[in-house]
C-alpha positions as CSV (number, residue, x, y, z in Angstrom):
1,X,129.5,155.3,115.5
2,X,128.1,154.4,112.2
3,X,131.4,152.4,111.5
4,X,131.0,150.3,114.8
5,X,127.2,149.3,113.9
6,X,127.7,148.1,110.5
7,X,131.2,146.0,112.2
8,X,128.8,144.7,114.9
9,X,126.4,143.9,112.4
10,X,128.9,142.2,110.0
11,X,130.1,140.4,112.8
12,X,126.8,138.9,114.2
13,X,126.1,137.9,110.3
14,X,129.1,135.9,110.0
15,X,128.7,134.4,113.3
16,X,125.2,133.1,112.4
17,X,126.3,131.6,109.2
18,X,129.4,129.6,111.2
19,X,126.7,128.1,113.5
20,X,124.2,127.2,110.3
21,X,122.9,123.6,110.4
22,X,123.6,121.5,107.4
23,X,120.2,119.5,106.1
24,X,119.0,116.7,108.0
25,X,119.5,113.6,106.0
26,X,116.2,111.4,105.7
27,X,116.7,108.0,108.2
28,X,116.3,104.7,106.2
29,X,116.0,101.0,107.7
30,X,116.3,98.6,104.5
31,X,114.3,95.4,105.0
32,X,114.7,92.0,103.9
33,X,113.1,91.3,100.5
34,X,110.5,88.8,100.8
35,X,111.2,86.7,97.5
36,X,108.9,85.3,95.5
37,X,110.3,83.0,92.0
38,X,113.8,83.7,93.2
39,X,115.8,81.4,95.9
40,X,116.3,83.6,99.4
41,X,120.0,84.2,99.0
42,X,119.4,86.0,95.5
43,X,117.0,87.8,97.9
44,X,119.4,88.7,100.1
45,X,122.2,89.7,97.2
46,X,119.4,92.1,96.0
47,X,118.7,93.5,99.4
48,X,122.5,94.1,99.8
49,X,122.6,95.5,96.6
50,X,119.9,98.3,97.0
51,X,121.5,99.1,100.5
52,X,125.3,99.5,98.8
53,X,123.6,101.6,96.3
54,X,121.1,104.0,99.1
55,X,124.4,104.1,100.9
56,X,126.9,105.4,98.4
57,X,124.0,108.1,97.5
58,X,124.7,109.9,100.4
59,X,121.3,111.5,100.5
60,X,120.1,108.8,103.3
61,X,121.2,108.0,106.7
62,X,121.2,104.2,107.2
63,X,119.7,102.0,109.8
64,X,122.5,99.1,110.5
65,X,120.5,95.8,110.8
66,X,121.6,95.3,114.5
67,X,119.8,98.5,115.6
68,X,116.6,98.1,113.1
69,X,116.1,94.8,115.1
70,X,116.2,96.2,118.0
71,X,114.1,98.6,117.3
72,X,111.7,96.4,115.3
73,X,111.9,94.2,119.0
74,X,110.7,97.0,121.0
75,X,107.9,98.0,118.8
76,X,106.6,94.9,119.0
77,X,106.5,95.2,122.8
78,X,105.0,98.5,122.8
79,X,102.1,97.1,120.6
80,X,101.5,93.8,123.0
81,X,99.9,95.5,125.4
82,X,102.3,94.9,127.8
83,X,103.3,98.3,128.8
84,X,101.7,101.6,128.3
């Protein structure tokens, strides 16, 4: 009896660490730099740069440009006042 609890518990351990979430990675939309001194496509070399580099950490989950637009499009809906 005492051999089938502690194989029952065993099991339900093991089956709770199989179905263990990994840590959510923190979401990040990179921006365009706004440039000041510097010409726009330097800008936009630096702004590549810093997303190659947040990309390769692997600590951050990356916005692609097409859906941060979108997104950046349909907040600025919400906030017209057009809807509620």
């Amino acid at each position: 009896m005492l051999r089938k609890v502690f194989l029952s518990a065993v099991c339900l351990l093991l089956a709770t660490a199989a179905f263990a979430q990994t840590p959510r990675k923190t979401t990040l939309a990179v921006m365009d730099l706004s440039t000041t001194g510097i010409s726009k496509s330097d800008g936009a070399i630096l702004t590549d740069a810093l997303l190659s580099y947040l990309v390769n950490t692997n600590y951050y989950e990356i916005v692609e440009r097409s859906k941060r637009d979108e997104i950046l499009k349909e907040q600025g809906f919400a906030q017209s006042g057009a809807c509620n």
